[in-house]
N, C-alpha and C positions, 0 to 999 in steps of 0.2 A: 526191425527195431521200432520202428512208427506205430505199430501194435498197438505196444504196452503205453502207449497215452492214450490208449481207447479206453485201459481196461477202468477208470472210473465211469465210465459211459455204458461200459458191461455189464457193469452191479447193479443191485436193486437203486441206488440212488440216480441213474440214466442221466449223470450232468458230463460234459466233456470239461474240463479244465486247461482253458487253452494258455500259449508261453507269456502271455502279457497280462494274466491272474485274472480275466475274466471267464466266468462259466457262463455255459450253455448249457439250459435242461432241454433233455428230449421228450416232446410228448407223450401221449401213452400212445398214439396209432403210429408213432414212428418206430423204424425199424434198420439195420444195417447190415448190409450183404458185402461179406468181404470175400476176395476171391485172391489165392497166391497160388503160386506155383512150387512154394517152399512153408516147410513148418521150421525148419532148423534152428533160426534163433530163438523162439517163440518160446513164451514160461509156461509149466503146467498151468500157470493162476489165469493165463487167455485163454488155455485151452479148453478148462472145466467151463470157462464163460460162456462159449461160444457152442453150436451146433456143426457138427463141421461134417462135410460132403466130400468122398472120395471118389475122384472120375480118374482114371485113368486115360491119359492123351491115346495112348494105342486102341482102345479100346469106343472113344470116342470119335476122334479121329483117325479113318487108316490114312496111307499113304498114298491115295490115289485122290482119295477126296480132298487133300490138300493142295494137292497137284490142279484138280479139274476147278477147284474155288477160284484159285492163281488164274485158271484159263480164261475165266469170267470176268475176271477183274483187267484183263488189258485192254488197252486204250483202242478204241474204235478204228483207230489206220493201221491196227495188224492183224483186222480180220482176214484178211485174206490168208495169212501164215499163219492163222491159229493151229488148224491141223497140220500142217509140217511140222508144228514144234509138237504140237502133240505125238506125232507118229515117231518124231527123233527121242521123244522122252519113255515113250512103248519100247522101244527099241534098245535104249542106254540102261534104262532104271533098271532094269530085275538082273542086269550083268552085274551094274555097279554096285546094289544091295545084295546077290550074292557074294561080292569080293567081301562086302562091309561085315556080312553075318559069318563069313570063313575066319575073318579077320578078329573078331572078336571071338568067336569059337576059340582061338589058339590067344588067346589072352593078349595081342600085340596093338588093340588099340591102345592110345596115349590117356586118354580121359574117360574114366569109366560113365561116364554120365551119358554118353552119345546112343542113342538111338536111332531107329529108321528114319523116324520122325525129324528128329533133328538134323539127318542125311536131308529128306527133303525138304524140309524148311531152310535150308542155306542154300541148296541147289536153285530155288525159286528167285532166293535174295540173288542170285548169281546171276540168273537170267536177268531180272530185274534192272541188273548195272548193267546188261546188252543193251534191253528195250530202252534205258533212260531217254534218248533220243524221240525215240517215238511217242515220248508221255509229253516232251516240250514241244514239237510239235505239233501234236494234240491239244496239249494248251495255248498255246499263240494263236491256232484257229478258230478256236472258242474265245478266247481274249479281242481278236480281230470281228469278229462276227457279232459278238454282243457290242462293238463300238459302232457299228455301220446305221444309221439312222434306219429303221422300219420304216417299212411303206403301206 
């Protein structure tokens, strides 16, 4: 809905109109890149304003490169289990995303919205609430270490 306060900033007059009656004109080398995951509330009158790009997340991202980003991103004391979780996650994923595509094949998921993607993107969050530990950790040692006087 935060949209449609763009759309005088859309038009050929480029002013934004902000909630306290002051405007803001935008220059001519400026420009705005809006980026949603949704058009649903959105009025025809934003969307003839606008240039709009369709990426597909599947298509962008598969599900493994979601997975191996995640693996990049954990905190330096769980290198040594990186491949353990990796090889647990080899091993789990293509049973559990077969049950998920059978699953929805026969119409008995709850929320049509869910996809693969969405399977690993809360599996990841899920891990996540494991490793919490290992992120505090990791920060206290670097907290500790930046306090220690250089020599």
């Amino acid at each position: 809905m935060w949209v449609e306060n763009l759309n005088s900033i859309l038009d050929d007059n480029r002013k934004m109109n902000l909630p306290n009656g002051e405007t803001i004109k935008m220059s001519d080398g400026m420009c705005l890149l809006l980026e949603t995951d949704s058009l649903v509330n959105v009025t025809p009158a934003t969307i003839s304003r606008c240039g709009l790009v369709f990426l597909s997340r599947t298509e962008i991202n598969k599900s493994k490169q979601v997975f191996n980003q995640y693996l990049l991103r954990l905190p330096p004391n769980l290198s040594e289990s990186i491949k353990d979780i990796e090889n647990q996650t080899n091993y789990l994923m293509p049973e559990a995303l077969d049950v998920f595509n059978n699953e929805k094949k026969r119409g008995n998921l709850l929320l049509s919205g869910i996809d693969e993607h969405w399977l690993v993107q809360n599996y990841v969050k899920l891990l996540d609430s494991f490793f919490q530990g290992y992120w505090i950790e990791f920060i206290r040692g670097q907290l500790q270490n930046s306090d220690e006087p250089s020599q």
